[in-house]
BALOBA-1460 file (C-alpha; in Angstrom, 3 decimals):
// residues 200
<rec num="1" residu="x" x="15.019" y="5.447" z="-16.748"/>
<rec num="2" residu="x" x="11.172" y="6.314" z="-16.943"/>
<rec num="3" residu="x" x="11.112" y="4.023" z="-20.421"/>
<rec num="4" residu="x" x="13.447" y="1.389" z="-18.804"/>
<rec num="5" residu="x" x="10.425" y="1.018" z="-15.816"/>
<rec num="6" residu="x" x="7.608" y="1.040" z="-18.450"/>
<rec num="7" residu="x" x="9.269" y="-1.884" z="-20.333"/>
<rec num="8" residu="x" x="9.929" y="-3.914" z="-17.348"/>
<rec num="9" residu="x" x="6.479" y="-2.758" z="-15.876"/>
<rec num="10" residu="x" x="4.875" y="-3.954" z="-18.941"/>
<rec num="11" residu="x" x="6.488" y="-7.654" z="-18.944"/>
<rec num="12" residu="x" x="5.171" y="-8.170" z="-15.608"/>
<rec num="13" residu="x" x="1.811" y="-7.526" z="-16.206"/>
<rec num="14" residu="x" x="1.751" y="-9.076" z="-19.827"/>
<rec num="15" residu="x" x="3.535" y="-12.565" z="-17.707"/>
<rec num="16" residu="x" x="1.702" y="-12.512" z="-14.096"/>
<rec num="17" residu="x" x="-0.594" y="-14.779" z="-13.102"/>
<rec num="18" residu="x" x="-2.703" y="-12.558" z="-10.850"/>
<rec num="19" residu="x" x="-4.076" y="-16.093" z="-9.051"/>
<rec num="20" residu="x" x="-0.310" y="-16.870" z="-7.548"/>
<rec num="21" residu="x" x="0.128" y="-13.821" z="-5.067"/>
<rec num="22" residu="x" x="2.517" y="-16.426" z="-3.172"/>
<rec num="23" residu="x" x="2.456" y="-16.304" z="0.686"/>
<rec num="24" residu="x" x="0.233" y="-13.003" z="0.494"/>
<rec num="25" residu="x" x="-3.133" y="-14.932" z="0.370"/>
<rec num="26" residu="x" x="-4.000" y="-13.799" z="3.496"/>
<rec num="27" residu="x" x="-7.188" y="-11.792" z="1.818"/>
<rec num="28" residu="x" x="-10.221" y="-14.174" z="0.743"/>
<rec num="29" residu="x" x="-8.970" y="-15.337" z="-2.840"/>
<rec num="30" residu="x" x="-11.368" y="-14.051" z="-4.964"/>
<rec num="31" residu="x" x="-10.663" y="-10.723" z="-3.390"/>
<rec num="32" residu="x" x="-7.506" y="-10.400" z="-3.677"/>
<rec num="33" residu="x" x="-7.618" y="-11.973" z="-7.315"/>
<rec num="34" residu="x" x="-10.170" y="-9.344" z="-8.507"/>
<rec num="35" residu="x" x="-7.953" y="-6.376" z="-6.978"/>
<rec num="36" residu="x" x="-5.203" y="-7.672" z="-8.161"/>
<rec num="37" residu="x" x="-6.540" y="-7.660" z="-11.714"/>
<rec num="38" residu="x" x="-8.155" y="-4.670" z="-11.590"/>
<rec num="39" residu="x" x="-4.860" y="-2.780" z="-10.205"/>
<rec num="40" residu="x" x="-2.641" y="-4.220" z="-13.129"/>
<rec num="41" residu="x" x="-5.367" y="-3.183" z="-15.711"/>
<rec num="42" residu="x" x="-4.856" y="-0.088" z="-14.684"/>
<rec num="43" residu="x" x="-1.521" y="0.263" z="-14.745"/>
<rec num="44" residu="x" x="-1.307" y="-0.894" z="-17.924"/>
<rec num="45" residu="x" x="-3.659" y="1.448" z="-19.072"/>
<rec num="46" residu="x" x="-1.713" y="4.272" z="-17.630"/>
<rec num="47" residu="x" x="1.913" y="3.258" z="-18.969"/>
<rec num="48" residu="x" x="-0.235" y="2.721" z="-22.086"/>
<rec num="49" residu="x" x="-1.053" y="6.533" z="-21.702"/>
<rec num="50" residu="x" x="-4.343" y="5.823" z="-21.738"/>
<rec num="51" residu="x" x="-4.877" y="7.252" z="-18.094"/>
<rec num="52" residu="x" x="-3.930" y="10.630" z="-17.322"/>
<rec num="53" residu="x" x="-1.821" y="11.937" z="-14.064"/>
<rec num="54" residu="x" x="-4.508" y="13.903" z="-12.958"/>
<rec num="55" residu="x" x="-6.924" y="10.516" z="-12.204"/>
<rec num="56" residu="x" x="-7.006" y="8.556" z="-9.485"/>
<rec num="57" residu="x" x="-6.417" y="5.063" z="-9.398"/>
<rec num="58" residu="x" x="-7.962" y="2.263" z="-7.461"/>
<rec num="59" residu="x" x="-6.164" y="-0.388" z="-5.918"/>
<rec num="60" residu="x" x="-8.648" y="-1.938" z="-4.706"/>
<rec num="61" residu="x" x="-11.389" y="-2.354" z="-1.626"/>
<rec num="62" residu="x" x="-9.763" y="-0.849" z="1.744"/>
<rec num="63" residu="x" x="-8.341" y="-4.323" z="3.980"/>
<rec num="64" residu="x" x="-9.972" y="-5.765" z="6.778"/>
<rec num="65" residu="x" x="-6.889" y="-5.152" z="8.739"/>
<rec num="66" residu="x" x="-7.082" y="-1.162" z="7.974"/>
<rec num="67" residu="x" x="-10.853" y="-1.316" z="8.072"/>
<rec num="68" residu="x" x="-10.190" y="-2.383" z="12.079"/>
<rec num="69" residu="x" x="-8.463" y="0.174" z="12.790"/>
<rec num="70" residu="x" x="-10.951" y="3.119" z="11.664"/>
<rec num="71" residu="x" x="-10.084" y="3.751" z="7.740"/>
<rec num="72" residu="x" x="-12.710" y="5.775" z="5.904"/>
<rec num="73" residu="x" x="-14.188" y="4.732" z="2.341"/>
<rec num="74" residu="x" x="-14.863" y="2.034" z="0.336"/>
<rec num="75" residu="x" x="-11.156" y="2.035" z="-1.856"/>
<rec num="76" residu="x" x="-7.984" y="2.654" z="-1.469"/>
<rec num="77" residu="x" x="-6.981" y="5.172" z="-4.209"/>
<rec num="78" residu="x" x="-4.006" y="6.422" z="-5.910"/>
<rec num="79" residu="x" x="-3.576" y="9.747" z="-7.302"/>
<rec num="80" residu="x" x="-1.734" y="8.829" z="-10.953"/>
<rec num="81" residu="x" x="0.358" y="11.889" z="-10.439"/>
<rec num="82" residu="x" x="1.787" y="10.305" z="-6.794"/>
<rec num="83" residu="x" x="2.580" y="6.960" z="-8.684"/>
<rec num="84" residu="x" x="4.620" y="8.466" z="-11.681"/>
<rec num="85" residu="x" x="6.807" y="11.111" z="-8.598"/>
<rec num="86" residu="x" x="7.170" y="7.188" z="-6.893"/>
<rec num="87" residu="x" x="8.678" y="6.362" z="-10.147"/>
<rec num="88" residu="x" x="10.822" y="8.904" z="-10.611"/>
<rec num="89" residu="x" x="12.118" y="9.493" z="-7.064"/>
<rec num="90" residu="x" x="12.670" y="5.598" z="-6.158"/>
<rec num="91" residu="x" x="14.686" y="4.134" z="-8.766"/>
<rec num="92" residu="x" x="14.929" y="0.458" z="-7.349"/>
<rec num="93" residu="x" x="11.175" y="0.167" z="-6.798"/>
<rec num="94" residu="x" x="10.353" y="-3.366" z="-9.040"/>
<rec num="95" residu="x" x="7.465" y="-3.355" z="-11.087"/>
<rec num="96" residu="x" x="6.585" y="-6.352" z="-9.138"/>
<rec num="97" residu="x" x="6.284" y="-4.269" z="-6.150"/>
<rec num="98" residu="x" x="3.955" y="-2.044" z="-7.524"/>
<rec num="99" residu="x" x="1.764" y="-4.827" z="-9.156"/>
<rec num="100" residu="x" x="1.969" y="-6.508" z="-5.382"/>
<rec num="101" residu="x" x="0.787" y="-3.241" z="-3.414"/>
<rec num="102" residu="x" x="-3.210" y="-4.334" z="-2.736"/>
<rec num="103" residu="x" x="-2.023" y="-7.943" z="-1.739"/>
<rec num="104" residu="x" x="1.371" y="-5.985" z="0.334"/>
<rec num="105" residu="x" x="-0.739" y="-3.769" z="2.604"/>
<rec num="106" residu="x" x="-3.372" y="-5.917" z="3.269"/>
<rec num="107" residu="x" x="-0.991" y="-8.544" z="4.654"/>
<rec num="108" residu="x" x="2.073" y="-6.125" z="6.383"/>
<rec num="109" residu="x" x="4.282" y="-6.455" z="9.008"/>
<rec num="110" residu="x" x="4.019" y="-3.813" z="10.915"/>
<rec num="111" residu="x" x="1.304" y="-1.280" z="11.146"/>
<rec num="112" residu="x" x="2.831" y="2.414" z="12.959"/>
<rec num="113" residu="x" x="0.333" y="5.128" z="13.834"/>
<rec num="114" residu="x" x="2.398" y="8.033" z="12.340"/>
<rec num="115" residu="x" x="1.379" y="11.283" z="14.888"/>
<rec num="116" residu="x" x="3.200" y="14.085" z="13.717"/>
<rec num="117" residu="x" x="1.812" y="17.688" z="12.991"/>
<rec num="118" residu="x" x="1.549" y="17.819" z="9.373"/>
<rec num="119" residu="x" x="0.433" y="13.573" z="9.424"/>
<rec num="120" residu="x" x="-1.959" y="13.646" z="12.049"/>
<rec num="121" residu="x" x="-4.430" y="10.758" z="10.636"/>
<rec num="122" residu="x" x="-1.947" y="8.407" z="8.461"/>
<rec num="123" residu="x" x="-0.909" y="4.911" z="9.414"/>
<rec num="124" residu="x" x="2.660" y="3.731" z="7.766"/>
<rec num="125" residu="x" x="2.188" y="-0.105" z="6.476"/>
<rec num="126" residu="x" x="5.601" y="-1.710" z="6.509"/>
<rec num="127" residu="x" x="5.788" y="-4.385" z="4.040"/>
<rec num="128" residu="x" x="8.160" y="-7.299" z="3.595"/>
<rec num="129" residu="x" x="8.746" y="-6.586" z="0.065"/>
<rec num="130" residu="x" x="12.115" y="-5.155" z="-0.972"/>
<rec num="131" residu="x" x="13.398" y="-2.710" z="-3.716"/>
<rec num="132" residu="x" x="16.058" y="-3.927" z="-5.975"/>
<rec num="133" residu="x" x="18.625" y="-1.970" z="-3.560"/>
<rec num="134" residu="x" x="17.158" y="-4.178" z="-0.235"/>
<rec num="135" residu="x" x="14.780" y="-0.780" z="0.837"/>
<rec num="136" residu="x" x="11.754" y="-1.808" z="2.317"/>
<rec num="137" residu="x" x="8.866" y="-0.674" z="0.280"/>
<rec num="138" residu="x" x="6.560" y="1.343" z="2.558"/>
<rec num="139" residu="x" x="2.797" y="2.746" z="1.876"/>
<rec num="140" residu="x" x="1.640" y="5.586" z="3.805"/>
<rec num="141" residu="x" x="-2.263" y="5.361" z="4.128"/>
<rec num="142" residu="x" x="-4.880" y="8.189" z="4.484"/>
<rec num="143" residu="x" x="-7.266" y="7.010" z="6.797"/>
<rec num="144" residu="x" x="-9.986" y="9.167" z="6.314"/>
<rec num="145" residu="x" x="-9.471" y="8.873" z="2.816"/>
<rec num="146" residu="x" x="-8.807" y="12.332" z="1.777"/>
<rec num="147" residu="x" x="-5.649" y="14.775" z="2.203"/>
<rec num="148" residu="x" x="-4.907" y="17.509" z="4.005"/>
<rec num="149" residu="x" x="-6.319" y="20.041" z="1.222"/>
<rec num="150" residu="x" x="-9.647" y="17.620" z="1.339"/>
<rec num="151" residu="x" x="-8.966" y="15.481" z="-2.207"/>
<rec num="152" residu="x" x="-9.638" y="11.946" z="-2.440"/>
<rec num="153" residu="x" x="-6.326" y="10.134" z="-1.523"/>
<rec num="154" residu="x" x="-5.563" y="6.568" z="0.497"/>
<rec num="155" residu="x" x="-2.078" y="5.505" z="-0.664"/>
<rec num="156" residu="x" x="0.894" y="7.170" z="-1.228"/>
<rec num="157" residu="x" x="4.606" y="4.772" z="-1.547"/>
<rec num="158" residu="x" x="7.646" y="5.523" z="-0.511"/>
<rec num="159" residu="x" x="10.868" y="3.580" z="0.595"/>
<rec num="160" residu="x" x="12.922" y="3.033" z="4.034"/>
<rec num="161" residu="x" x="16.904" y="1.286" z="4.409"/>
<rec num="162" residu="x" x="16.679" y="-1.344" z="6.704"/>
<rec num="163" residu="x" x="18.281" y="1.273" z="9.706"/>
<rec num="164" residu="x" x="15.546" y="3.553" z="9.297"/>
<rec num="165" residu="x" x="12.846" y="0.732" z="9.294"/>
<rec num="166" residu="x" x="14.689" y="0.111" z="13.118"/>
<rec num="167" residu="x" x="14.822" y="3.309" z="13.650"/>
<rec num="168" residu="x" x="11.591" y="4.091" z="13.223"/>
<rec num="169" residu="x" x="10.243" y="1.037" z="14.442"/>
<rec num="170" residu="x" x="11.834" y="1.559" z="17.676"/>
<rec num="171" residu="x" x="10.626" y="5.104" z="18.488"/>
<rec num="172" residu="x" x="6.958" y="4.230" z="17.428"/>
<rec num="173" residu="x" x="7.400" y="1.094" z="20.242"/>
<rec num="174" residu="x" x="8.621" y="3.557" z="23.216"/>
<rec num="175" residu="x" x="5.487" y="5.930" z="21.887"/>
<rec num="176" residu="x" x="3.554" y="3.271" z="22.073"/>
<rec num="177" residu="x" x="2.521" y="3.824" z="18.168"/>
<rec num="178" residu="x" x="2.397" y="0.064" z="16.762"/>
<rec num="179" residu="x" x="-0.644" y="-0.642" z="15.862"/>
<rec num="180" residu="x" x="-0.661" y="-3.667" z="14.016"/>
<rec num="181" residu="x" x="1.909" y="-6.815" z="13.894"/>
<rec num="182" residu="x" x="1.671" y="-9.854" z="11.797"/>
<rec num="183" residu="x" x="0.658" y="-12.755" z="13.568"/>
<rec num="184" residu="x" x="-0.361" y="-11.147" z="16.857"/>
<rec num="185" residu="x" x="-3.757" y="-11.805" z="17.271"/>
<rec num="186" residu="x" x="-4.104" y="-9.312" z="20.272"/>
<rec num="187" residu="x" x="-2.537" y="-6.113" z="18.554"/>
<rec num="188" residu="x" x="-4.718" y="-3.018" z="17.655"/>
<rec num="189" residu="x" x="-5.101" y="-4.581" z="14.256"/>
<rec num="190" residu="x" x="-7.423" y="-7.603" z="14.973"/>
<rec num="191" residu="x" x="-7.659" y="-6.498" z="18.815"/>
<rec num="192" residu="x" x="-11.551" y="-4.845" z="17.828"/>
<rec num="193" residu="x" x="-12.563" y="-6.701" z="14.397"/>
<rec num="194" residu="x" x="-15.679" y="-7.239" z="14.038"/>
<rec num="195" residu="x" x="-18.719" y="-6.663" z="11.966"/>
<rec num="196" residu="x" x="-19.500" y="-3.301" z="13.085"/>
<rec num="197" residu="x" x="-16.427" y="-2.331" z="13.306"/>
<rec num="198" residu="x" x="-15.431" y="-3.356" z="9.679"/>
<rec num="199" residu="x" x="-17.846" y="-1.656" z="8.184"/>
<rec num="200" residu="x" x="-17.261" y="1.315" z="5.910"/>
């Protein structure tokens, strides 16, 4: 299955156009073009085996919508070991959703502050892109940009079925956990933008 991914994996980035990002051009073009690039060279370079698991991997700079909302650092980063468990555990993850991720969480749904004892500090970024099974792809962010044992980590992706998006989505609404939703000017997401506050 591993092989299957790295073949299909390796079409998309040998065929995409990293200037058509489609209705995700909500970051400044160049911006997202450059991170865009830069992810997929990386990826290729790692299914290429020229990256090891142990490195980390840089999707590119942290968003203005996370950057609002208190995230820590300069880059989002990926830890080349999470990306290959991704692989494994969530079979119907495209390759397109992967080469997507810099563009997917800085233009998500749904933002959810995600409070619980061992995730104290993590936001969940619900995205509208699907796996090949209709999951919602889903990255969980480090906001202070390390982990719990203190290593450099931002982005770890998982999926959700559509019940536990509603699920979840629901509970986070009576907690009053939602921090960010497209197209609502006034929630936490853009509610405090601003130069000071967007600064890393």
């Amino acid at each position: 299955a591993e092989a299957v991914f790295d073949r299909a994996m390796w079409g998309e980035l040998q065929g995409r156009d990293a200037t058509n990002s489609g209705e995700r051009q909500r970051m400044e073009a160049e911006e997202a073009d450059q991170a865009l690039s830069a992810w997929g060279g990386q990826l290729m370079d790692w299914l290429l085996g020229r990256v090891n698991d142990n490195a980390d991997l840089v999707l590119g700079p942290v968003p203005k919508v996370l950057r609002a909302q208190g995230a820590k650092g300069e880059q989002m980063i990926m830890r080349a070991s999470k990306l290959r468990k991704v692989i494994d555990k969530h079979k119907a993850l495209t390759p397109q959703a992967l080469m997507d991720l810099p563009s997917l969480i800085a233009d998500p749904l749904f933002i959810i502050d995600n409070q619980t004892e061992d995730r104290t500090g993590e936001r969940l970024v619900i995205t509208d892109m699907e796996t090949k099974d209709g999951e919602v792809v889903v990255a969980a962010v480090k906001m202070r940009g390390k982990d719990e044992a203190g290593n450099t980590a931002t982005v770890v992706v998982t999926t959700f079925t559509t019940s536990e998006i509603g699920s979840l989505m629901k509970k986070a609404t009576d907690q009053d956990r939602v921090t960010y939703v497209r197209g609502e000017r006034g929630s936490t997401g853009y509610g405090h933008t601003g130069t000071k506050t967007l600064s890393a």
